[in-house]
C-alpha positions as a Markdown table, in Angstrom:
| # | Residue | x | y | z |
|---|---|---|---|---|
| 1 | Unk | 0.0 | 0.0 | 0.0 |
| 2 | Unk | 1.3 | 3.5 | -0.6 |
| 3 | Unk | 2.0 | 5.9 | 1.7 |
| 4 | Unk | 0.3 | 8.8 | 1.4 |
| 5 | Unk | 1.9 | 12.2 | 0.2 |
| 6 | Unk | 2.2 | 15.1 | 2.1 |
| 7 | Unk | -0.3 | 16.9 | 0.7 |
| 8 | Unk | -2.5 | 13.7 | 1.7 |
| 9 | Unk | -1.9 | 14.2 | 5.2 |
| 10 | Unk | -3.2 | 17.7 | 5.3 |
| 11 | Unk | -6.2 | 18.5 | 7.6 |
| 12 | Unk | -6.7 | 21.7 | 5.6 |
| 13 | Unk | -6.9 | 19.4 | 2.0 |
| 14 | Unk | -9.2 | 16.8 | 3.3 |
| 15 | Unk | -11.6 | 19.5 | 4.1 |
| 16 | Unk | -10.9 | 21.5 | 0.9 |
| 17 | Unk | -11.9 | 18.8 | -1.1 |
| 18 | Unk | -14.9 | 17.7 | 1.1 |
| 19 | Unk | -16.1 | 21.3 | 0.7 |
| 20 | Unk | -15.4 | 21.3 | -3.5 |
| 21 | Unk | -17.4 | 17.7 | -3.3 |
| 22 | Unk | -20.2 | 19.0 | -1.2 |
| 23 | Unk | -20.6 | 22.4 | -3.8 |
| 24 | Unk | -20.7 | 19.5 | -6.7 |
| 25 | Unk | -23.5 | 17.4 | -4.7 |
| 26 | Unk | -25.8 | 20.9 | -4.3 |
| 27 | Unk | -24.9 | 22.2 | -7.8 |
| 28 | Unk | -26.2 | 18.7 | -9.7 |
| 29 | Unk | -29.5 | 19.2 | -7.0 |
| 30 | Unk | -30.0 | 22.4 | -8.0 |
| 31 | Unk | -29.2 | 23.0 | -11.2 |
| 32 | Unk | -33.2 | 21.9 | -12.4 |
| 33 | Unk | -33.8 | 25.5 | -10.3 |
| 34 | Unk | -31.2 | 27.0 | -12.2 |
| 35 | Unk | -29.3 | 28.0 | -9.3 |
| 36 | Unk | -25.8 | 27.6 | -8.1 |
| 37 | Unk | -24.2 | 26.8 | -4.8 |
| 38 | Unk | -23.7 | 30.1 | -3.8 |
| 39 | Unk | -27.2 | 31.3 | -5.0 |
| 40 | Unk | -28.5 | 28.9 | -2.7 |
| 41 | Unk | -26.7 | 30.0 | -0.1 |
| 42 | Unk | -27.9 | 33.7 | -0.3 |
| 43 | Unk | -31.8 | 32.1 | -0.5 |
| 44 | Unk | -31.3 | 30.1 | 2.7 |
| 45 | Unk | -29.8 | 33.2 | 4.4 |
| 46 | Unk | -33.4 | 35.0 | 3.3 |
| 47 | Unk | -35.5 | 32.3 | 3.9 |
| 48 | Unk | -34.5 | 32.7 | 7.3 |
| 49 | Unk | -34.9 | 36.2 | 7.7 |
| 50 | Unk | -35.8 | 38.3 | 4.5 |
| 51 | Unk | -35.0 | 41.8 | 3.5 |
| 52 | Unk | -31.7 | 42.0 | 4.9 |
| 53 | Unk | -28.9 | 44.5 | 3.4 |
| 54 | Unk | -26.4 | 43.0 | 1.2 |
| 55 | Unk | -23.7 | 43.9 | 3.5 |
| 56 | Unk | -25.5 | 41.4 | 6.2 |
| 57 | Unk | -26.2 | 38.8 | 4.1 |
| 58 | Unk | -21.9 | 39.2 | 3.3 |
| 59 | Unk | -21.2 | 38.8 | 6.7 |
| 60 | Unk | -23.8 | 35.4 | 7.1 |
| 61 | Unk | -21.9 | 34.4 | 4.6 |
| 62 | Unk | -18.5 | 35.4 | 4.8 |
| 63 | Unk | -18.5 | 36.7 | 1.7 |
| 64 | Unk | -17.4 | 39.8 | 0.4 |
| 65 | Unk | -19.1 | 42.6 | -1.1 |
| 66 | Unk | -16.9 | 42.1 | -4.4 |
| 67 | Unk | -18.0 | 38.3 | -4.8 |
| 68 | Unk | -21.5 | 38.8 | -3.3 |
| 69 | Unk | -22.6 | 41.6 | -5.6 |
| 70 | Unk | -22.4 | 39.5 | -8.9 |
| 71 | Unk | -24.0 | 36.9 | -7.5 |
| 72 | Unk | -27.4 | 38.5 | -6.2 |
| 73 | Unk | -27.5 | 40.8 | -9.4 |
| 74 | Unk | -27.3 | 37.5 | -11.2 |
| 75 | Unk | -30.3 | 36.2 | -9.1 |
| 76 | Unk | -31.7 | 39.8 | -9.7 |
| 77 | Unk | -31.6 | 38.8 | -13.2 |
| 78 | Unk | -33.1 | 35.1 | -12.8 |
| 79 | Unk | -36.4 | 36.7 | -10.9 |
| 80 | Unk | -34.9 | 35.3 | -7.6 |
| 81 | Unk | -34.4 | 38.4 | -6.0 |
| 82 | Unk | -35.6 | 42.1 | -5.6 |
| 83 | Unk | -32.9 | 45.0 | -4.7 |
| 84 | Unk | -34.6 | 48.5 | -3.0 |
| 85 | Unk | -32.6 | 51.2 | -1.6 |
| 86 | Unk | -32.5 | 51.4 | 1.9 |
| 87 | Unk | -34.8 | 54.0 | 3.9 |
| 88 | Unk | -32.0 | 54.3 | 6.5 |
| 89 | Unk | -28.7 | 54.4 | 4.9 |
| 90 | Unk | -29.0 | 55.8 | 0.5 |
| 91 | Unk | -25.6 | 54.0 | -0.3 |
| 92 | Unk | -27.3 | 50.8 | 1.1 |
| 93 | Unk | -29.2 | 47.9 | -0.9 |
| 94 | Unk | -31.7 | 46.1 | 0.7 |
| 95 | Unk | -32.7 | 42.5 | -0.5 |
| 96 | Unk | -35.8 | 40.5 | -0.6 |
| 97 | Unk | -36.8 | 37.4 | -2.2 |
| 98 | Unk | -39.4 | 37.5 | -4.8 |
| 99 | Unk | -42.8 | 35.4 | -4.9 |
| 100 | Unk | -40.7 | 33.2 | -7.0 |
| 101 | Unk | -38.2 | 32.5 | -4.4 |
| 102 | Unk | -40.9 | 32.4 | -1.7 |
| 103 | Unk | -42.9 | 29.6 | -3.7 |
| 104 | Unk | -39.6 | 27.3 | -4.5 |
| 105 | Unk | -38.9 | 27.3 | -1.2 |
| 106 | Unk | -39.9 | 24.1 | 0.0 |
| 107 | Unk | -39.2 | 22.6 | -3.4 |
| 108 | Unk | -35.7 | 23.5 | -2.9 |
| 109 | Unk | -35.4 | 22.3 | 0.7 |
| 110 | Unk | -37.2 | 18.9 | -0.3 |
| 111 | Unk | -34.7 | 18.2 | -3.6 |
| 112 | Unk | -32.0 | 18.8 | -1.3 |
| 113 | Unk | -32.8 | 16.7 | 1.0 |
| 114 | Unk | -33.6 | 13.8 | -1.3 |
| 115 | Unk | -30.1 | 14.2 | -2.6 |
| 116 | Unk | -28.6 | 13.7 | 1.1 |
| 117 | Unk | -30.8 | 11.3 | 2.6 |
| 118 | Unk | -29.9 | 9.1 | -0.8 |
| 119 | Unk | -26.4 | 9.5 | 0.0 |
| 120 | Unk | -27.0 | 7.7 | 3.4 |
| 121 | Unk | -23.7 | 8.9 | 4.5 |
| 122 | Unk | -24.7 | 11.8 | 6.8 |
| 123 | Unk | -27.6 | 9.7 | 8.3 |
| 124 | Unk | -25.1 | 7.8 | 10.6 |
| 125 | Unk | -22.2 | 10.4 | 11.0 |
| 126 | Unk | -23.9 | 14.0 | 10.7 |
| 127 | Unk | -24.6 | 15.2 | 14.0 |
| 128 | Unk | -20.4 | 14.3 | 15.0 |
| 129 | Unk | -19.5 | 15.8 | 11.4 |
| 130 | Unk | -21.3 | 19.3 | 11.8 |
| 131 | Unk | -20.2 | 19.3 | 15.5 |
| 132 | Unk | -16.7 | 18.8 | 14.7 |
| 133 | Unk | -16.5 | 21.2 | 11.8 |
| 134 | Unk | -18.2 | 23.7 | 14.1 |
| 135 | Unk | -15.5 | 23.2 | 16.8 |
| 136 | Unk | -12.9 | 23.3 | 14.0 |
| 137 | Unk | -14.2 | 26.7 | 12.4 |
| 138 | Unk | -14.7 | 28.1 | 15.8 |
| 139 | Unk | -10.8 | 27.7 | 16.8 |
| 140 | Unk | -10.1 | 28.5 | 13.2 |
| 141 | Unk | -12.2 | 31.9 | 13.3 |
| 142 | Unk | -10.4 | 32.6 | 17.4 |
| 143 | Unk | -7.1 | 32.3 | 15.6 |
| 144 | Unk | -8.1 | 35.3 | 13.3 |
| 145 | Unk | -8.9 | 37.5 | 16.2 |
């Protein structure tokens, strides 16, 4: 059997590559919405609480306002999303989902969760996965600080 390179041993590359393969599980699932990974992302962070400023939305995210921007004036574009300017602050963009968005919702949710539950994977090892990665991303986020 070989030994495995260094790069194999990395903690950092195991969970780079289970990140790239969990972004190629949702894009397939999604793709009948027309929507990518990302794009889902910015409806789950709405369907949780909607009309939210795109600055807000970033920082749910972690994204920034460079990569964020093209991304919601795509969804802008798809009929996913509506962009107002805010009351409060004139250089500020609220967003809101459309009736569109609103309606796929559980359509969405329920194709997703096909796709995992046919996986079968996460049924036995989820709740120890997502608490581990928490705990990991936690001390990553303390060594930023």
């Amino acid at each position: 059997m070989n030994n495995p390179s260094k790069l194999e041993q990395q903690l950092c590359f195991e969970v780079y590559k289970a990140s790239s393969n969990f972004s190629k599980l949702y894009a397939r699932t999604l793709e009948p919405f027309h929507l990518t990974f990302s794009q889902y992302l910015v409806l789950l962070t709405l369907w949780e609480q909607n009309n939210l400023l795109v600055k807000d939305i970033g920082n749910k995210l972690g994204l920034g306002i460079g990569t964020l921007n093209p991304i919601i004036n795509r969804m802008i574009g798809n009929g996913w999303l509506n962009k107002q300017q805010s009351d409060k602050d004139k250089r500020a963009f609220v967003i809101s989902l459309t009736e569109k968005a609103i309606k796929e919702e559980k359509l969405i949710e329920q194709a997703i969760i096909n796709k995992i539950t046919s996986c079968n994977y996460l049924d036995i090892n989820s709740e120890t996965l997502m608490a581990n990665l928490k705990e990991l991303n936690l001390f990553l986020n303390e060594l930023e600080e």
